[in-house]
DONU-361655 format. One record per residue (C-alpha): residue number from 1; x, y, z. Coordinates in Angstrom, 3 decimals, decimal comma. Example, Ala and Ser with C-alpha at 12.3 -4.5 7.8 and 13.67 -1.06 7.14 Angstrom:
2
PASE:nr:east:north:up
PASE:1:12,300:-4,500:7,800
PASE:2:13,670:-1,060:7,140
% end
This chain:
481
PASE:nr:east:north:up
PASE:1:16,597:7,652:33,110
PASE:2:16,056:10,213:30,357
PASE:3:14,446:8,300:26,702
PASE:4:17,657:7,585:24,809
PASE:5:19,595:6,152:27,367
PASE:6:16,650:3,585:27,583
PASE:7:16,928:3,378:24,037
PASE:8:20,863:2,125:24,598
PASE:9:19,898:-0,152:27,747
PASE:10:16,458:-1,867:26,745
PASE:11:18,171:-3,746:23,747
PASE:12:21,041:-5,051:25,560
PASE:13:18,295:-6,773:27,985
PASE:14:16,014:-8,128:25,434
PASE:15:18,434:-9,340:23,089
PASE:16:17,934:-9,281:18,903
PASE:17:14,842:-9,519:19,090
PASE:18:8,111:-7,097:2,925
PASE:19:1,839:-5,927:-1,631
PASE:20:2,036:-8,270:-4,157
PASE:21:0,227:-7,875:-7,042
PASE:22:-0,744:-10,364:-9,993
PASE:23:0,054:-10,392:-13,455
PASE:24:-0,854:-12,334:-16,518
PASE:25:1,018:-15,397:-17,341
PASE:26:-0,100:-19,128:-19,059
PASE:27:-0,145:-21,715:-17,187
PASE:28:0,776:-24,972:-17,726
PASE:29:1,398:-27,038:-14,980
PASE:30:3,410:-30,318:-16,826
PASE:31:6,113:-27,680:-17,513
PASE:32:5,892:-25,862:-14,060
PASE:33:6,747:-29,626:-12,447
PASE:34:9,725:-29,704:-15,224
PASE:35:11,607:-26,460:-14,312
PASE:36:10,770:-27,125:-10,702
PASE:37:12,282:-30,402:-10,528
PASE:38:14,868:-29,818:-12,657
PASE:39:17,404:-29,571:-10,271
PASE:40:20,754:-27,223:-10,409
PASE:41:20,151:-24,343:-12,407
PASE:42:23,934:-23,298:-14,598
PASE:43:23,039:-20,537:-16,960
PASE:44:19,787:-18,300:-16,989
PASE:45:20,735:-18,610:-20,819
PASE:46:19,457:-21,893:-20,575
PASE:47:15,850:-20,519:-20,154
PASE:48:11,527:-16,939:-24,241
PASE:49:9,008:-14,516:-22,885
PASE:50:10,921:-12,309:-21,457
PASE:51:13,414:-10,999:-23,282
PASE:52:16,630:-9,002:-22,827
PASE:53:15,250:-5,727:-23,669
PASE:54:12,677:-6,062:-20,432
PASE:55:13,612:-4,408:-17,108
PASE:56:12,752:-7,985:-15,269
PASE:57:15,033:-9,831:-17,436
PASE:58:17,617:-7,340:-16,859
PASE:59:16,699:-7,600:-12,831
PASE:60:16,433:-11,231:-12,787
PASE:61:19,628:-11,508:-13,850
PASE:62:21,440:-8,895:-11,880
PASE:63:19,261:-10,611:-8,556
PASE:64:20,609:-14,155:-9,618
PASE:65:24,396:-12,735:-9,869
PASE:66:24,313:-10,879:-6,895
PASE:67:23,021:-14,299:-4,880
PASE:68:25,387:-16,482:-6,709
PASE:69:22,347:-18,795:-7,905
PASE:70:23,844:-18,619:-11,671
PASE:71:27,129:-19,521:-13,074
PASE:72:27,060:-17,081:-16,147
PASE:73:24,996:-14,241:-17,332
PASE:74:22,310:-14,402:-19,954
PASE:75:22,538:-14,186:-23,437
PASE:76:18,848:-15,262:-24,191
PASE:77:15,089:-14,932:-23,516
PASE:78:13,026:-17,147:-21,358
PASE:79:9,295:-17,674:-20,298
PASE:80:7,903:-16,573:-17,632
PASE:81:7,979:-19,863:-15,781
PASE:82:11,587:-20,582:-16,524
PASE:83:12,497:-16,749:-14,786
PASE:84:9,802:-17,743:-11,895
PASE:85:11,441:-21,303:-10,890
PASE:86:14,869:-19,314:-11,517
PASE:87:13,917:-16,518:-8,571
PASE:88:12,342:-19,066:-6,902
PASE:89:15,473:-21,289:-6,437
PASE:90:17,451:-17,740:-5,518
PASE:91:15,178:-17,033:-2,676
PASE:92:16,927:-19,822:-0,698
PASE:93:19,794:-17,752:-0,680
PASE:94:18,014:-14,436:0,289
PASE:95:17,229:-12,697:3,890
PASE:96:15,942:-9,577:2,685
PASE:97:14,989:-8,173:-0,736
PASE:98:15,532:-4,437:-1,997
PASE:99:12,874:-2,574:-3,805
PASE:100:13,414:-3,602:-7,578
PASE:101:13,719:-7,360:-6,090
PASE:102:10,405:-7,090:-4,707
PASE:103:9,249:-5,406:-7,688
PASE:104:10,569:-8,677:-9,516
PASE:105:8,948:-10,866:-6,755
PASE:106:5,594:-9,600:-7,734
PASE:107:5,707:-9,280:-11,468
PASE:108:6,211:-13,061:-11,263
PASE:109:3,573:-13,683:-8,182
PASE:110:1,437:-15,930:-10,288
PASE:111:3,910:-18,005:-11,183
PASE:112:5,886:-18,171:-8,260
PASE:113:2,318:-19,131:-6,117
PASE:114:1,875:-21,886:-8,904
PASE:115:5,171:-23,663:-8,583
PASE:116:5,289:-23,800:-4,989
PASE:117:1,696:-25,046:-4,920
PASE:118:2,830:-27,612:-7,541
PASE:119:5,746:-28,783:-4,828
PASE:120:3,390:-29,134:-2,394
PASE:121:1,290:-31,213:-3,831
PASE:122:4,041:-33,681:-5,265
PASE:123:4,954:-33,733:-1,857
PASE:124:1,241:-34,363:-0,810
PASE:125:1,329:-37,459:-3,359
PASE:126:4,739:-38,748:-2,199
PASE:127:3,614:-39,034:1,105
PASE:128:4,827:-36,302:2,556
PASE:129:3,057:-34,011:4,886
PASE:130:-0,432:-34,401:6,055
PASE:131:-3,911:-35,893:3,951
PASE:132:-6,005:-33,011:3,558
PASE:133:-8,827:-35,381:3,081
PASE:134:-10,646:-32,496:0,785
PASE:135:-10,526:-30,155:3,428
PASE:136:-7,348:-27,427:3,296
PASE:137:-5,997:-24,748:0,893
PASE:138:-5,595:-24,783:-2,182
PASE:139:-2,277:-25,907:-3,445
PASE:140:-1,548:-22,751:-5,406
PASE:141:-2,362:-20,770:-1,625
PASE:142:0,797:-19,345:-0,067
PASE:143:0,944:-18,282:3,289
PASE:144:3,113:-15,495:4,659
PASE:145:3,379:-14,164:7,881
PASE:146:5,027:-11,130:9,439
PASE:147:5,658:-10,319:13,568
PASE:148:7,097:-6,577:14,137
PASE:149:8,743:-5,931:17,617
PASE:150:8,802:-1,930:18,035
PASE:151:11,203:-0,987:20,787
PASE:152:10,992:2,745:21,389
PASE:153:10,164:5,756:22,701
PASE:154:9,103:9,710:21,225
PASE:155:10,709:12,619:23,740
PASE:156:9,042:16,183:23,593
PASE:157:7,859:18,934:25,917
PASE:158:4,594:17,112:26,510
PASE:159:6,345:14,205:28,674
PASE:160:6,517:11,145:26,481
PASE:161:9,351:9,688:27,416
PASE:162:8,809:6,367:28,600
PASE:163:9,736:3,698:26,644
PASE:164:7,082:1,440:24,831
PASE:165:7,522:-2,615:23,775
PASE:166:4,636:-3,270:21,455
PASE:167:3,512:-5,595:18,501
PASE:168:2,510:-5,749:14,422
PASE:169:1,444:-9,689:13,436
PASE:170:0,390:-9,992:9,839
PASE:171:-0,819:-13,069:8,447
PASE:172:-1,298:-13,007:4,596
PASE:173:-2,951:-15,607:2,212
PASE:174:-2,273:-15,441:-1,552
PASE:175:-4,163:-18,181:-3,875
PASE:176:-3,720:-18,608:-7,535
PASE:177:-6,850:-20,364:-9,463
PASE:178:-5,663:-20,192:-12,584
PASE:179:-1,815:-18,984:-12,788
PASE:180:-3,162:-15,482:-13,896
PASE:181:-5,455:-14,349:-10,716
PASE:182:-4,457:-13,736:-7,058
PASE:183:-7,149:-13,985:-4,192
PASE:184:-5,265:-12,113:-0,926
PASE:185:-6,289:-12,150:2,442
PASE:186:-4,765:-10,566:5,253
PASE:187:-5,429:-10,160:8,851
PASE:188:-3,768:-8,506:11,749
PASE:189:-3,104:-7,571:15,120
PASE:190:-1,867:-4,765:16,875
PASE:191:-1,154:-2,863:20,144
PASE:192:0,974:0,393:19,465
PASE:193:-2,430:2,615:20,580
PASE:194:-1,192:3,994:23,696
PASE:195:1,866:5,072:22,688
PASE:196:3,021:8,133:20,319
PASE:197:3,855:5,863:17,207
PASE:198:0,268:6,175:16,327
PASE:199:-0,239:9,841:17,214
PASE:200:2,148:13,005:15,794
PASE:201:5,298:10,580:15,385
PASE:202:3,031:8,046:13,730
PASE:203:5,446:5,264:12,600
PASE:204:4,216:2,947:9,455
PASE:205:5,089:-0,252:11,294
PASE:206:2,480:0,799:14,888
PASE:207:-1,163:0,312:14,567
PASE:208:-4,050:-0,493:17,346
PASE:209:-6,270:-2,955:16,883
PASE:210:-6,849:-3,687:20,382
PASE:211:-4,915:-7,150:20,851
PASE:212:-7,697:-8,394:18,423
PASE:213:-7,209:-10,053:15,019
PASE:214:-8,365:-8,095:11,657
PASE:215:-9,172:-8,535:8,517
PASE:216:-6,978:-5,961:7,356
PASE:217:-7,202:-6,778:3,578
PASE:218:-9,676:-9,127:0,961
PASE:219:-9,427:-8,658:-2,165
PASE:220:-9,234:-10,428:-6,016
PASE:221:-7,123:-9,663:-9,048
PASE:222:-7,259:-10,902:-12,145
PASE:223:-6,583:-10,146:-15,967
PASE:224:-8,814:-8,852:-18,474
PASE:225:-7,233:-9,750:-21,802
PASE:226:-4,195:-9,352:-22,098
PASE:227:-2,998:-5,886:-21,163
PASE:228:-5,505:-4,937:-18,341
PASE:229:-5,658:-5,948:-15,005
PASE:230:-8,742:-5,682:-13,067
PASE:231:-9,062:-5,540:-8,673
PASE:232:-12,100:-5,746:-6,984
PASE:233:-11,819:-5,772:-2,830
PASE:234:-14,523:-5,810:-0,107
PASE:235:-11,610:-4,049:1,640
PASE:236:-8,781:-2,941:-0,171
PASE:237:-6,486:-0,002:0,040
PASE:238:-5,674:2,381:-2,882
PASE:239:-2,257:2,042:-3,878
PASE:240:-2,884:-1,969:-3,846
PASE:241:-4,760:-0,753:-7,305
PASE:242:-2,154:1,040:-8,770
PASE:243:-0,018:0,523:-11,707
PASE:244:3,255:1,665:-10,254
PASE:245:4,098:2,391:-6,828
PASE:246:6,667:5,352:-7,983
PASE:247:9,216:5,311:-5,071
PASE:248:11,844:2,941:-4,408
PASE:249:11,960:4,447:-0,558
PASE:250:10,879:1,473:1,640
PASE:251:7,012:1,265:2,383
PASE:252:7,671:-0,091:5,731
PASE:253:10,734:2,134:6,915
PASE:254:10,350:4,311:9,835
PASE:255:8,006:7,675:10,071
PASE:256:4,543:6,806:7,978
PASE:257:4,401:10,678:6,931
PASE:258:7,531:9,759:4,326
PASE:259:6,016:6,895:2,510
PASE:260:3,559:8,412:0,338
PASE:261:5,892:9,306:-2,442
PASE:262:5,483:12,846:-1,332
PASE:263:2,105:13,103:-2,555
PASE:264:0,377:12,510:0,252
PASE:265:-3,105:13,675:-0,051
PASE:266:-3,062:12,359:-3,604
PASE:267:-1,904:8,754:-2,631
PASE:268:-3,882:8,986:0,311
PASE:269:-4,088:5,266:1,024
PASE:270:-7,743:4,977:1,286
PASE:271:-9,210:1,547:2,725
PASE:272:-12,424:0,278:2,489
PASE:273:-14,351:-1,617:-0,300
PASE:274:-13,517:-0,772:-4,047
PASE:275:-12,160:-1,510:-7,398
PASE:276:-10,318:-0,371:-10,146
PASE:277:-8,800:-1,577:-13,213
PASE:278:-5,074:-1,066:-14,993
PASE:279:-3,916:-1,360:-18,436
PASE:280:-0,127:-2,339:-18,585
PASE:281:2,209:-2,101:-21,909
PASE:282:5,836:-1,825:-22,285
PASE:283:6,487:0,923:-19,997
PASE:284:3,775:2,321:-19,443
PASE:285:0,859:2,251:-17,257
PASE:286:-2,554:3,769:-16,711
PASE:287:-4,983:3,129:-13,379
PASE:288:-8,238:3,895:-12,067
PASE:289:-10,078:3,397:-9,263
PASE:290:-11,771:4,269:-6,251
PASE:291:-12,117:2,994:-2,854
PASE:292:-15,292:3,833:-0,832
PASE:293:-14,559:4,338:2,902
PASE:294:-17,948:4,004:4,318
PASE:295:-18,697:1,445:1,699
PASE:296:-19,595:-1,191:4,458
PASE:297:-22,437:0,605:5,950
PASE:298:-26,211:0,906:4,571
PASE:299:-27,463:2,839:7,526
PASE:300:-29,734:5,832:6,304
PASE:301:-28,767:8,640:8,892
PASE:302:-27,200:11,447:7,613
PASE:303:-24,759:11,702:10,331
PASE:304:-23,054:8,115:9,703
PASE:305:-24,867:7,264:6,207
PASE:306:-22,792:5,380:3,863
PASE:307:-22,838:3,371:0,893
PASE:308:-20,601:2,894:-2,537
PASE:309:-19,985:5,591:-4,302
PASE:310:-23,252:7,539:-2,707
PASE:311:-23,605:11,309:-2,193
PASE:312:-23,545:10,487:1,652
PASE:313:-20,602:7,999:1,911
PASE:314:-16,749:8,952:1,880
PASE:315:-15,219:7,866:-1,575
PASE:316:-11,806:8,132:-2,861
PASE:317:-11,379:8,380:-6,952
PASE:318:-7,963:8,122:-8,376
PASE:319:-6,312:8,430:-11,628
PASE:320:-2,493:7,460:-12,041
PASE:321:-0,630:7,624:-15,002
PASE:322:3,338:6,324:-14,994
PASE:323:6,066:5,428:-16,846
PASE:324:8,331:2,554:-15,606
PASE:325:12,017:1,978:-16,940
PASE:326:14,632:-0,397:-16,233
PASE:327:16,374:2,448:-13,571
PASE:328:14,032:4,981:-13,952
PASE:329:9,956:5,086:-12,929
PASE:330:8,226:8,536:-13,183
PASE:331:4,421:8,894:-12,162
PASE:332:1,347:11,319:-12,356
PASE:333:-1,400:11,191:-9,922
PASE:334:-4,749:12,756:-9,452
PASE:335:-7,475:12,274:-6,736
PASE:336:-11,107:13,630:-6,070
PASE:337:-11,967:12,968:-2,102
PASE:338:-15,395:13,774:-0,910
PASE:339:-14,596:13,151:2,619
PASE:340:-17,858:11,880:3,163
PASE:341:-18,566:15,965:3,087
PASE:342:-22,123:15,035:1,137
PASE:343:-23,450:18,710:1,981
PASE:344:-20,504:20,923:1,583
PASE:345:-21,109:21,399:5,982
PASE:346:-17,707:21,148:6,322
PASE:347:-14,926:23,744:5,038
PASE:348:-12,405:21,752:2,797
PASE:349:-13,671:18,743:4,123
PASE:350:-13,383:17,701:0,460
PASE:351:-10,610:17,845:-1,779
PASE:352:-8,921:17,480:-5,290
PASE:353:-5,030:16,590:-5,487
PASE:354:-2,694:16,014:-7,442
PASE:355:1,104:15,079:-7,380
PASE:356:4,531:14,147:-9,281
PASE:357:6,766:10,954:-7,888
PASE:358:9,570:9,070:-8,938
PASE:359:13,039:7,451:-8,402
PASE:360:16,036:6,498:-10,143
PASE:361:18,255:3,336:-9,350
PASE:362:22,115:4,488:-9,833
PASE:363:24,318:2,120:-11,292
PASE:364:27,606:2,496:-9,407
PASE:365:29,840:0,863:-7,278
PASE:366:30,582:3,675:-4,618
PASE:367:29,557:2,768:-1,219
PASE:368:29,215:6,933:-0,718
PASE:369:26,617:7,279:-3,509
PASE:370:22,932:5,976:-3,263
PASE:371:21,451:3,082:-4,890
PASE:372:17,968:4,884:-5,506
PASE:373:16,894:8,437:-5,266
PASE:374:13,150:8,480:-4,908
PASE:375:11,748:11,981:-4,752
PASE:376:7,907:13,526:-4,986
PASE:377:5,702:16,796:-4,444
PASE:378:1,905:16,715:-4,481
PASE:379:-0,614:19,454:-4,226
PASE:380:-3,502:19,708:-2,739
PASE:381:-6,816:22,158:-3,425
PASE:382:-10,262:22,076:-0,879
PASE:383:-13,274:22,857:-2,815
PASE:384:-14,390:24,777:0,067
PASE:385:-11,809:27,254:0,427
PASE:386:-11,393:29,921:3,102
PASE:387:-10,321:32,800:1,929
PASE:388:-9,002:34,176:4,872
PASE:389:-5,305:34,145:4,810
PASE:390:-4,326:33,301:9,115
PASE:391:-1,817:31,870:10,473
PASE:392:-4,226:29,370:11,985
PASE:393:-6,405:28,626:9,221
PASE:394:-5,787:24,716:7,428
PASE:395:-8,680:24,942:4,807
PASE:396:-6,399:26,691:1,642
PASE:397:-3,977:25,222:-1,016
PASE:398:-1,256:23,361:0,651
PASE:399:1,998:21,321:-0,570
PASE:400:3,923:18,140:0,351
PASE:401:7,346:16,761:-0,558
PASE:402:9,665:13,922:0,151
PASE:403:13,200:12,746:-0,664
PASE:404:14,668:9,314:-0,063
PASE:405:18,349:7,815:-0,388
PASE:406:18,930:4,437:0,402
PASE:407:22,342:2,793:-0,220
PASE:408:21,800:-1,314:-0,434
PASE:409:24,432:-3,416:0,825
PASE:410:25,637:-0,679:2,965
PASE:411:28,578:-1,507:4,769
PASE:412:27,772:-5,384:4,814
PASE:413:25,722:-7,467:2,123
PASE:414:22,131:-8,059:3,094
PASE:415:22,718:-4,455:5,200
PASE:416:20,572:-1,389:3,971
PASE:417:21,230:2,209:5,211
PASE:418:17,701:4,686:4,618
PASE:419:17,438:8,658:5,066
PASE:420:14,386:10,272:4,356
PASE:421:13,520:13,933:4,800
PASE:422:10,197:15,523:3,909
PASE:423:6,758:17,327:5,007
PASE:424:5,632:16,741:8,862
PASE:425:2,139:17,666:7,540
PASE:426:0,330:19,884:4,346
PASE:427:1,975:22,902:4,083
PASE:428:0,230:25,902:3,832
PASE:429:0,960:29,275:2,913
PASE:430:0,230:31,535:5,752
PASE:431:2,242:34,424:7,696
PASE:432:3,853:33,256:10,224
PASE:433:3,759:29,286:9,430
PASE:434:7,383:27,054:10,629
PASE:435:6,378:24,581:7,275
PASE:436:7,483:21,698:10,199
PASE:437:9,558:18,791:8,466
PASE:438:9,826:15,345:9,442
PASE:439:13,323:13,452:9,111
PASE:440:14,387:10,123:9,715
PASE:441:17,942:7,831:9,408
PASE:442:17,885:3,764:9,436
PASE:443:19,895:1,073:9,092
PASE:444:18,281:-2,466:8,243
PASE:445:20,610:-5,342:9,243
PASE:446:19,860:-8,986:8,308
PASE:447:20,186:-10,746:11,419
PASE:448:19,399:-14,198:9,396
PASE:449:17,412:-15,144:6,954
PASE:450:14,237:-14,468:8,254
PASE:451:15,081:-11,491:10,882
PASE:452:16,279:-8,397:10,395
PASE:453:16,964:-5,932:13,058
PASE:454:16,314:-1,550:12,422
PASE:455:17,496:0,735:15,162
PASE:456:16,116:4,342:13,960
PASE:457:16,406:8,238:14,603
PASE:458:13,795:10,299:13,782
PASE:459:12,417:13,968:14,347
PASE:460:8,871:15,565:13,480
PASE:461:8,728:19,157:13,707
PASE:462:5,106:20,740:14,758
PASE:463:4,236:24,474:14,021
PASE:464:4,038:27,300:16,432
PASE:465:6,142:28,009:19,420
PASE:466:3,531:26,447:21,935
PASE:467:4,077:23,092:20,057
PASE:468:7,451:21,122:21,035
PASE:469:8,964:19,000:17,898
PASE:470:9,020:14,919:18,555
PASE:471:12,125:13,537:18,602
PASE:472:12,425:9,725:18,831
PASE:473:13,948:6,544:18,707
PASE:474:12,944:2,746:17,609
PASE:475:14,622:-0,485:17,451
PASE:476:12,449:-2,786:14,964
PASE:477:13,285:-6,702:14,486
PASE:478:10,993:-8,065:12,152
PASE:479:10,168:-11,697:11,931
PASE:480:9,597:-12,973:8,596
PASE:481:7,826:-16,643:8,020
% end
């Protein structure tokens, strides 16, 4: 049975089967149990921090219509708790949030963490639930967890047709001490290693961490006055440090080669320990940081020597500058990559890059037309440069690009329909060279609200006429609790 008629069969037989980041707010707990228990919320004109002229009040209100959580529109400002207990009240009536309502969900994180910490423990003092007896979390900690089913398969030249049934758990802990900070820890597990979802048709959702748990992410955020932010992480990646993610193009879609906002090397996604800090007005935003990759290890051979931010270890330094509207977010990046190349051994084994990114949210009511356009080129230059100009040879100049269309609501509310279309790898300039592309179509359905269901098509061209392209499918139902 050839790969995509197991694609059609294998579902029938098994059946149906979303980084936050903190922000400053004040905190005051008597009023947090007031709009919290205030029961039905009528008019977000009832709610004065944020103010009509800000792209969250403007998306708070256009995510409260489209839920049916409000009976009017708003004519007025509020504070930040009265638009936090307001989202929070519309997320009962919510199976799966588009980009500018996640945006929305963590612009108000704080908040959100401190009112459902503040239910908890009423409910704690009512009698309700279990006596922690002084051991337990924190009532500001929130818990989120994640299970991805990937049902696929990748067909090329080289054989791979069988089709795979593998796993993504996440477990995620977000705590609050103050309303203003957020401690997040995350750990995983994973078993896509066999398989090519972690190889040439890499797919953002497929990892291998060997059926054991992992502590993925740890990492603390909190703010520095009143316009900067600053993240320090024993492991932490690098866009978790950023200002602005500048693409409304899902992060967890289908092909991982399309979610880097085009840029690739420059938004590398560098993990390891590191820190950086952000200063945040209006609309715009400025980050730096850097993220040292070998930042775990002490050991003083030259071969695996590491450190933070060492002439031996593998550091990542990154500059983003952006500009955030309420439809339109437009980015600059720039990165300086040793590659842990300490002794210049390795040609281009270090880099500098540099890259462009951003998307616009249409306001229309055609079901033809996209919601968002996200779009995003980067550029990349070794410091070791060969000169020598083959069809074989990877350490010059090179290129990236992406596009991404997704239409929200497609066809169904809760629905989403996704095409992306960019580079399968750096491009380079040679004679001869195919510049290989990497496409993909989706269609996120909302089974419930805490499942949604992704069958995807997807192709990865490779260069050279000894090299067949990937082609694949995937079927991903993700479990959200």
């Amino acid at each position: 049975m050839k790969l995509f008629q197991q694609l059609l069969v294998a579902p029938a037989a098994l059946g149906l089967m979303a980084p936050v980041a903190a922000t400053a707010a004040e905190l005051n707990v008597n009023g947090v149990s007031e709009y919290s228990n205030s029961g039905e919320v009528l008019s977000v004109s009832q709610f004065s921090d944020v103010y009509p002229t800000d792209w969250a009040y403007q998306a708070l209100t256009n995510f409260a219509e489209r839920h049916g959580c409000v009976a009017s529109a708003p004519n007025g400002s509020m504070t930040r708790y009265e638009a936090a207990a307001l989202l929070n009240k519309c997320l009962d009536n919510v199976a799966q949030v588009n980009e500018e309502e996640r945006r929305l969900l963590n612009q108000f994180a704080p908040e959100l963490a401190v009112i459902k910490g503040r239910l908890a423990l009423e409910g704690i003092e009512a009698g309700v639930g279990h006596d922690h007896g002084g051991v337990g979390f924190s009532p500001t900690t929130q818990i989120h967890a994640k299970s991805i089913f990937l049902l696929g398969g990748v067909q090329s030249g080289e054989g791979d047709e069988a089709v795979t049934f593998t796993y993504h758990n996440i477990i995620e802990s977000e705590t609050s001490f103050t309303g203003r900070d957020l401690l997040l820890t995350e750990i995983e597990a994973c078993n896509s290693g066999d398989t090519p979802f972690t190889g040439a048709a890499a797919l953002e959702s497929a990892c291998d961490d060997g059926d054991t748990l992992t502590l993925a992410r740890s990492f603390y955020q909190f703010p520095v006055g009143d316009d900067f932010t600053a993240t320090l992480g024993a492991k932490i990646r690098q866009d978790q440090m950023l200002g602005v993610w500048p693409s409304a193009y899902p992060s967890d879609s289908v092909l991982d080669v399309l979610t880097y906002a085009g840029a690739n090397d420059a938004y590398n996604l560098a993990v390891g320990p590191g820190a950086g800090v952000t200063y945040a007005k209006d609309k715009f935003s400025a980050s730096f940081l850097f993220v040292s990759e070998d930042g775990a290890n002490a050991s003083s051979q030259e071969s695996t020597a590491g450190g933070v931010l060492t002439a031996q270890g593998k550091d990542t330094i990154t500059t983003q500058l952006a500009w955030a509207d309420d439809n339109f977010t437009l980015a600059a990046v720039y990165t300086v990559d040793d590659n842990g190349n300490w002794n210049d051994s390795v040609d281009g084994g270090d880099y500098t890059a540099f890259g462009i990114s951003g998307y616009y949210n249409l306001d229309n009511n055609s079901k033809w037309i996209p919601t968002s356009i996200s779009a995003g080129m980067g550029w990349k230059s070794p410091d070791k440069e060969d000169p020598t100009d083959t069809a074989t040879n990877s350490v010059e100049d090179g290129n990236t690009w992406s596009l991404g269309l997704m239409w929200n609501d497609a066809f169904d509310e809760g629905n989403n329909l996704g095409f992306g279309l960019g580079t399968a790898e750096t491009h380079r300039s040679d004679d001869g060279y195919d510049d290989p592309l990497a496409y993909e179509i989706f269609y996120q359905m909302s089974v419930s609200d805490n499942i949604t269901v992704t069958p995807a098509l997807f192709v990865v061209q490779r260069d050279g006429e000894q090299n067949d392209d990937y082609a694949g499918g995937v079927i991903k139902t993700t479990f959200s609790f």
